[in-house]
Short mmCIF file of the C-alpha atoms (twelve columns), coordinates in Angstrom:
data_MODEL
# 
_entry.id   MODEL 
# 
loop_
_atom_site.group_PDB 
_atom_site.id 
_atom_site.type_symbol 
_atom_site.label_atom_id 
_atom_site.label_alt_id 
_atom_site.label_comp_id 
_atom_site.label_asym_id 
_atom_site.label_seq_id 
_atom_site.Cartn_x 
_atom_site.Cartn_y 
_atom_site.Cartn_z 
_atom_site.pdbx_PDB_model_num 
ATOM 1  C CA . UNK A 1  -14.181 -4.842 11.025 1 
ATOM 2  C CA . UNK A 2  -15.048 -6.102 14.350 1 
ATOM 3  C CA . UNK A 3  -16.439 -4.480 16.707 1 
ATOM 4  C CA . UNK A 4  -13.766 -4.789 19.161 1 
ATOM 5  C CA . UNK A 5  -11.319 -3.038 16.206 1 
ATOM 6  C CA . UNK A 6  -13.262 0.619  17.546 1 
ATOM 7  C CA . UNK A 7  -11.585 0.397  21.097 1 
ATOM 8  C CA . UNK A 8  -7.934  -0.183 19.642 1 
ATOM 9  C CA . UNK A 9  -6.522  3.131  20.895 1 
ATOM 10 C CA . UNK A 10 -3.752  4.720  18.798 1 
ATOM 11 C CA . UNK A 11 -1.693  7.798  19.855 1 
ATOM 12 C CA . UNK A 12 -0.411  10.879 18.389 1 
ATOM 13 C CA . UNK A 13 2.266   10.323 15.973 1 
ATOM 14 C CA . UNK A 14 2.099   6.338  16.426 1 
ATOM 15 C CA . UNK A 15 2.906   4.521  12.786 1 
ATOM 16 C CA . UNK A 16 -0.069  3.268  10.837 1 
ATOM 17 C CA . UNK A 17 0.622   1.433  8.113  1 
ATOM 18 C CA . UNK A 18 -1.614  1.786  4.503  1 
ATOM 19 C CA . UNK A 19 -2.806  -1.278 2.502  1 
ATOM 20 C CA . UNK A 20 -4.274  -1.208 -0.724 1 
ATOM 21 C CA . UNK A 21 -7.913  -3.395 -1.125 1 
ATOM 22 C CA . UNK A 22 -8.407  -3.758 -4.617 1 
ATOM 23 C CA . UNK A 23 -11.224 -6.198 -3.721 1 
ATOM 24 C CA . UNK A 24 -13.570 -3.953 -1.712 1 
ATOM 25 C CA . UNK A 25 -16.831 -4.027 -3.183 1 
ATOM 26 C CA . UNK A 26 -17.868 -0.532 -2.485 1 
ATOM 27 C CA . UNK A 27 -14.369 1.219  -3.421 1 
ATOM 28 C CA . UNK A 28 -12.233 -0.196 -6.275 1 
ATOM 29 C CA . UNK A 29 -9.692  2.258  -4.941 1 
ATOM 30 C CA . UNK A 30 -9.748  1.293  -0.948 1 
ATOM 31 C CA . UNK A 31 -7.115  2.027  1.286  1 
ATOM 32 C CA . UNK A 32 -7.265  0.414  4.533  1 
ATOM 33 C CA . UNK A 33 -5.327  1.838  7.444  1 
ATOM 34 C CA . UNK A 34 -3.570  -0.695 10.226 1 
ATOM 35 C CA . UNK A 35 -1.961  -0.101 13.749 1 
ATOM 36 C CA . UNK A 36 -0.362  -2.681 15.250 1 
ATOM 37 C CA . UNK A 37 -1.740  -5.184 12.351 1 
ATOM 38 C CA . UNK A 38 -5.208  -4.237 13.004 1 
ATOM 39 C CA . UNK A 39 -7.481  -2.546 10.943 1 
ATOM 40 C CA . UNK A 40 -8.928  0.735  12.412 1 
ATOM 41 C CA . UNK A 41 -10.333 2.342  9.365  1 
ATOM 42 C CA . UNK A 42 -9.995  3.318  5.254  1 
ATOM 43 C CA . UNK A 43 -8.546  5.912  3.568  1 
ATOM 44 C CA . UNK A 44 -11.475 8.356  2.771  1 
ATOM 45 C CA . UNK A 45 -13.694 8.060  -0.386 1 
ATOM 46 C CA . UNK A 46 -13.455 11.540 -0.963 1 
ATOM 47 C CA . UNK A 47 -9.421  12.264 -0.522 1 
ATOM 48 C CA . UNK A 48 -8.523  13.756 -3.535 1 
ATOM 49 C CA . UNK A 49 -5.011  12.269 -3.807 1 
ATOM 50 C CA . UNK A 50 -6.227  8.300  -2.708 1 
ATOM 51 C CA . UNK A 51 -5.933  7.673  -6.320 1 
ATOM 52 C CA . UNK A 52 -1.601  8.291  -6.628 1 
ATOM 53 C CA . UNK A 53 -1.530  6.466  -2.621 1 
ATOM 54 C CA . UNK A 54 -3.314  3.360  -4.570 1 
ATOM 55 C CA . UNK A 55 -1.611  3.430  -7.219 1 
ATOM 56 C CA . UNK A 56 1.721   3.732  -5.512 1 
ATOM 57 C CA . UNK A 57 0.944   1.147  -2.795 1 
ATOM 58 C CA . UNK A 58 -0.231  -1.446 -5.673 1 
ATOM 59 C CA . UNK A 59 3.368   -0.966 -7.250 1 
ATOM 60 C CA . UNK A 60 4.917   -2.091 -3.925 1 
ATOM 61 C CA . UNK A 61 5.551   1.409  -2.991 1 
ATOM 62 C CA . UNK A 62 6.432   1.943  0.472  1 
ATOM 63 C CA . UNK A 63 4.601   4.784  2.133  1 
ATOM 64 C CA . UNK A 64 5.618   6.048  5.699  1 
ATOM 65 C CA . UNK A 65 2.508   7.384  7.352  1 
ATOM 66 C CA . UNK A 66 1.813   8.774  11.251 1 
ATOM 67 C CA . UNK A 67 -0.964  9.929  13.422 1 
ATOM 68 C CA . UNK A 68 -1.614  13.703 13.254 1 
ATOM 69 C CA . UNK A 69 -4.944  14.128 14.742 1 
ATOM 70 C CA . UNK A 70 -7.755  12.617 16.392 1 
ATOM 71 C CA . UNK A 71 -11.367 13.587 17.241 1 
ATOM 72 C CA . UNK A 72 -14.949 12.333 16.536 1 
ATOM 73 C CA . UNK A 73 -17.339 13.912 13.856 1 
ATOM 74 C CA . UNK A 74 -21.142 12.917 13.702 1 
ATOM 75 C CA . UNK A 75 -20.588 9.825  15.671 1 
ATOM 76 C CA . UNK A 76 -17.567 8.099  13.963 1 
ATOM 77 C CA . UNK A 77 -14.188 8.435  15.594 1 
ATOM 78 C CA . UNK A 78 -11.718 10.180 12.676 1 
ATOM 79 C CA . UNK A 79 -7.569  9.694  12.705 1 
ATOM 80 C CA . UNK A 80 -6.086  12.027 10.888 1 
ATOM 81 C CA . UNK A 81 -2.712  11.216 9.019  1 
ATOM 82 C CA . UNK A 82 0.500   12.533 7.501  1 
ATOM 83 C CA . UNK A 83 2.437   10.550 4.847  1 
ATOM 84 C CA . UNK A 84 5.770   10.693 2.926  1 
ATOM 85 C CA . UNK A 85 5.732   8.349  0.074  1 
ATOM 86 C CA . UNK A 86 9.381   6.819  -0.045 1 
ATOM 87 C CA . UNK A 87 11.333  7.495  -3.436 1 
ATOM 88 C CA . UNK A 88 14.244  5.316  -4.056 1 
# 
């Protein structure tokens, strides 16, 4: 990401959209996370249910997902979000 990607500010309960990155290098599993088409960060390493949002987004599931929190933790700015995944 750039570094001017960091001062993007994005609200509470603004739309983010999720993107599946099957091409990262360091996470076969990476989930980037977009507001207003910009990147401003990845679905966590560590989430424990990344591996069914991957899965659905790389079978052109659609995945509705919003702003819940923000704060910063040891120096990196977190967003915190809430999704439904859309069942037809």
């Amino acid at each position: 990401m750039k570094k001017e990607d960091f001062k993007i500010e994005v609200g509470y309960k603004s739309q983010v959209d999720l993107i599946a990155a099957p091409n990262n290098k360091f996470d076969p599993i990476a989930i980037q996370v977009f507001y207003n088409s910009r990147q401003i960060g990845w679905v966590a390493k560590s989430y424990v249910k990344k591996k069914t949002l991957f899965g659905t987004l790389m079978q052109g599931g659609k995945i509705n997902a919003r702003v819940i929190s923000k704060d910063v933790q040891k120096g990196y700015r977190r967003v915190k979000v809430e999704y439904s995944i859309v069942r037809d």
